[in-house]
N, C-alpha and C positions, 0 to 999 in steps of 0.2 A: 504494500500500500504506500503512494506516495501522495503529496499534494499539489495542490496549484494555488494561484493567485493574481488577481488581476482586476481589471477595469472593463468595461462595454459602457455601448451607445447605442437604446435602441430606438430607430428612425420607423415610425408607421408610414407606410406610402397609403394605404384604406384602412374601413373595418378588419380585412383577411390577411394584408399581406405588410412585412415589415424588413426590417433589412438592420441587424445588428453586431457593426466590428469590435470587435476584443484585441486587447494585449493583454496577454498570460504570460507567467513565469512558473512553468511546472517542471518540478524533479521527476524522471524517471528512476526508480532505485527497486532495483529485483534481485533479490539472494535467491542461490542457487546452491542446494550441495551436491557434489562431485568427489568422485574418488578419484585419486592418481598416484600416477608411480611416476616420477621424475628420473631420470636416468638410471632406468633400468634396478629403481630402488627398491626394496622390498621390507618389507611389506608395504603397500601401497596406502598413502593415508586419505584420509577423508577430509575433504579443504571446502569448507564454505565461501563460495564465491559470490563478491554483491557489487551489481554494477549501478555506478551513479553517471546519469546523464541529465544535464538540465537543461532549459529551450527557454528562448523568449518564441512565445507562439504567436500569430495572428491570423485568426480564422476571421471569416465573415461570413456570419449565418446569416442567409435566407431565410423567414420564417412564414409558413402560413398558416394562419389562425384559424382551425376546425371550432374550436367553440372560442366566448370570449375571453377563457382563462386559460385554454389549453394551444400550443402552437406546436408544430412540427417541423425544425430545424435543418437545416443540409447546407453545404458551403465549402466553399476551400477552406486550409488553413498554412499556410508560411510560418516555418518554422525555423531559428536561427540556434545551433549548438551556442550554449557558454558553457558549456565544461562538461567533461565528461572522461572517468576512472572507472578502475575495477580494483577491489580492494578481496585478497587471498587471505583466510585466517585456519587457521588450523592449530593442533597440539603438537609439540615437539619436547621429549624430556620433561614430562611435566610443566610447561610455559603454552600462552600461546603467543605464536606467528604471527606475522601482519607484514606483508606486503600491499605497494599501491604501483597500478599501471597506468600508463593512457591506452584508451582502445583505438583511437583513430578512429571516429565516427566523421562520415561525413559533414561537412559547417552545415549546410543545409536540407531543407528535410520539408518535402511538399504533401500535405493530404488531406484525404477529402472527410470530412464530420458529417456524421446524420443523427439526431435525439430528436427530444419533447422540452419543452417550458413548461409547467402548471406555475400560474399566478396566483397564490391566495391571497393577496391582497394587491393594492396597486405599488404596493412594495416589496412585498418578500415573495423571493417564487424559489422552485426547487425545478433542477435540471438535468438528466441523463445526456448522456452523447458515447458514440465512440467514435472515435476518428482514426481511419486506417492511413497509414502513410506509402503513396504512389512511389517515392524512392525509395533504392536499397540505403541500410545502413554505409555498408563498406561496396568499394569498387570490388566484382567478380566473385559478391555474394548475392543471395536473395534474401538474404533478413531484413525484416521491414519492421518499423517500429508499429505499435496499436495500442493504443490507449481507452482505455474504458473510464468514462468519469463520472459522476454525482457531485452535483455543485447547487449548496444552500446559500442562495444571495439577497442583497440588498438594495435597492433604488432609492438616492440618493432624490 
């Protein structure tokens, strides 16, 4: 589980339909564990692997309003890396390990969002989305980043 944060602006064009851009700063952070053997070592140990990747995003949802509290979301989103590691933790001799990498993600990161808004008031709304991202992370792989999010906001 990571977070987000950020700002929106949303522009109604009628009753149904509206148009609202965001700047987000959301962490990606996913622990993994993995077993390995490092040169040929044995016994092979067990290394918690947790990658940190963080984005200034900018999507722009398209929204059209089925009811008037309820909207259905979809839009690009521009996504720009500020940083992004991978940190190894494991036991050695009774201690624990801690190594940190860089992965080499690529700077930029294009993709498309589709969720819902509910408005329960003309201020507070809750929000689903997931946004799959059209580019690979790294040249000459297919990993792509996807983001599932739930976001409890406020209007200013």
């Amino acid at each position: 589980m990571s977070y987000q944060a950020g700002v929106f602006m949303e522009y109604r064009l009628n009753s149904k339909f509206a148009i609202a851009p965001e700047v987000v700063f959301a962490a990606h952070n996913r622990p993994m564990m993995e077993r390995h053997s490092w040169m040929n070592e044995y016994p092979a140990r067990d290394v918690t692997t947790t990658y940190h990747t963080n984005y200034i995003n900018i999507p722009v949802m398209f929204k059209y309003y089925v009811t008037k509290s309820l909207s259905i979301d979809l839009g690009p989103q521009l996504g720009f890396k500020v940083y992004d590691r991978y940190t190894d933790k494991w036991e050695e001799r009774d201690k624990e390990m801690k190594e940190k990498h860089n992965m080499g993600h690529r700077s930029f990161d294009f993709g498309l969002g589709l969720g819902a808004t509910y408005n329960f008031t003309e201020r507070f709304f809750v929000q689903v989305r997931y946004t799959l991202s059209l580019t690979t992370l790294y040249e000459g792989s297919n990993a792509r980043n996807g983001n599932a999010q739930l976001s409890i906001g406020y209007r200013f």
